[in-house]
C-alpha positions as CSV (number, residue, x, y, z in Angstrom):
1,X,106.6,117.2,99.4
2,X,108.4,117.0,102.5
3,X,108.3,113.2,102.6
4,X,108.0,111.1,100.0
5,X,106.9,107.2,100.7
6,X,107.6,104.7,97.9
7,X,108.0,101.4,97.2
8,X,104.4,99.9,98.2
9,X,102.5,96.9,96.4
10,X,100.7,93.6,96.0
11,X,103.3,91.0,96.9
12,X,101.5,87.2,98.3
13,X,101.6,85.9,101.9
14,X,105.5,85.3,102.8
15,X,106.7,87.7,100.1
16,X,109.1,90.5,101.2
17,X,109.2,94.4,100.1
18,X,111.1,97.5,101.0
19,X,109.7,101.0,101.7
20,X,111.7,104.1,101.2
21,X,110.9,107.8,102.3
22,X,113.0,110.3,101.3
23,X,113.1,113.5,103.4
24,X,113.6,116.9,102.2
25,X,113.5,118.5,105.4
26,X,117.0,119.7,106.8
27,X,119.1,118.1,109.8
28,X,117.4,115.0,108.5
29,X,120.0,113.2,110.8
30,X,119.3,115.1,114.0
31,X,115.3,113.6,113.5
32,X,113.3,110.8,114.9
33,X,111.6,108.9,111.8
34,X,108.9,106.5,112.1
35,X,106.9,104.1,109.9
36,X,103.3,103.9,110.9
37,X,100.1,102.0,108.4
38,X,96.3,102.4,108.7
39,X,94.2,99.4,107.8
40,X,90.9,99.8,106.5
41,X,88.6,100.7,109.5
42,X,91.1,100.2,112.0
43,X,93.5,103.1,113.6
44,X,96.6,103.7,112.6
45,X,99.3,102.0,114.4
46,X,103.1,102.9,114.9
47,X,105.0,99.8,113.4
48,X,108.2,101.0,114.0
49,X,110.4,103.7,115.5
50,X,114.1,104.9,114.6
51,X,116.1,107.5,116.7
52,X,119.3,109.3,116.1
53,X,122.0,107.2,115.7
54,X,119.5,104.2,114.8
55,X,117.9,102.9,117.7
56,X,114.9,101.3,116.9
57,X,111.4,100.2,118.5
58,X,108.6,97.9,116.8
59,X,105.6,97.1,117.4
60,X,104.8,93.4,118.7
61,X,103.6,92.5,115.6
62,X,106.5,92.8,113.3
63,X,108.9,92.3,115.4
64,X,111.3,89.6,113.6
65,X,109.9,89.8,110.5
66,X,110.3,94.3,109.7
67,X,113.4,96.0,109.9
68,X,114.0,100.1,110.0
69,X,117.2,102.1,109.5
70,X,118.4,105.0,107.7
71,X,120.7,106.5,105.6
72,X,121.5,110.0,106.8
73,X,123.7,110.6,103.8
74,X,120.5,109.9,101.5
75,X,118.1,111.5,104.0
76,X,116.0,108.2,103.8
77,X,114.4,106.1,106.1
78,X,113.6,102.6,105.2
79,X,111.5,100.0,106.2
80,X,111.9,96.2,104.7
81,X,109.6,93.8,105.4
82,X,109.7,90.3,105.0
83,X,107.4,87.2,106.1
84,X,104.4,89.0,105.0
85,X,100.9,88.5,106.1
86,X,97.3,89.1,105.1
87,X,97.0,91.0,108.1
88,X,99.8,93.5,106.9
89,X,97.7,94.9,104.1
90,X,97.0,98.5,104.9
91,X,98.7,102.2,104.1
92,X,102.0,102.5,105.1
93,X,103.3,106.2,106.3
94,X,106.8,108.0,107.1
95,X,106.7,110.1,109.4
96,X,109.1,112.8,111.4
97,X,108.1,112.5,115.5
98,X,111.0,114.9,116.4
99,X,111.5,117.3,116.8
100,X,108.4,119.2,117.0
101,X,105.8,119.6,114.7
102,X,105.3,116.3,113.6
103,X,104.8,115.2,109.9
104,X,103.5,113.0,107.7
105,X,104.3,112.1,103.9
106,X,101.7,110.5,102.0
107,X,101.5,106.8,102.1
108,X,102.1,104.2,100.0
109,X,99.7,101.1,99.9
110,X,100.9,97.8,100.9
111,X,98.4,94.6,99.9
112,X,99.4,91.2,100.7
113,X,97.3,88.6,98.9
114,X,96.7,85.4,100.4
């Protein structure tokens, strides 16, 4: 496994938790990492981008309430979330966007009870 998401669960509404995926793919620093979820019947969505040196991007949504970094010295990308909602409930996946090709862990499932 290249990627390996953890740290998914049932929290309730306003409840925080922290994702991890660990990458064993080398020059894990030189990559861009990204957290993305897929809610049932509905696309899956980018919720948040990190670059090299930990710029970061999120999507409308989360913004305020997710935060992304890394630890290059861990090869891990994390993603902690806080002020959940309902509407956050969905599979939650790591993935490498650069360089080329990208790819995808498997996901971890985030449910937020209301």
């Amino acid at each position: 496994v290249q990627l390996q998401a953890s740290g998914g669960g049932l929290v309730q509404a306003g409840g925080s938790l922290r994702l991890s995926c660990v990458s064993s793919l080398s020059q894990f620093s030189t990559h861009i990492m990204e957290w993305s979820r897929q809610a049932p019947g509905k696309p899956r969505e980018v919720v948040a981008i990190i670059g090299i040196g930990g710029s970061t991007r999120y999507h409308d949504s989360v913004k305020g309430r997710f935060t992304i970094s890394r630890d290059d010295a861990k090869n891990t990308v994390y993603l902690q979330m806080s002020g959940l909602k309902s509407e956050d409930t969905a599979v939650y996946y790591c993935s490498r966007i650069l360089p080329l090709p990208e790819l995808s862990g498997q996901g971890t499932q985030v449910t937020v009870s209301s």
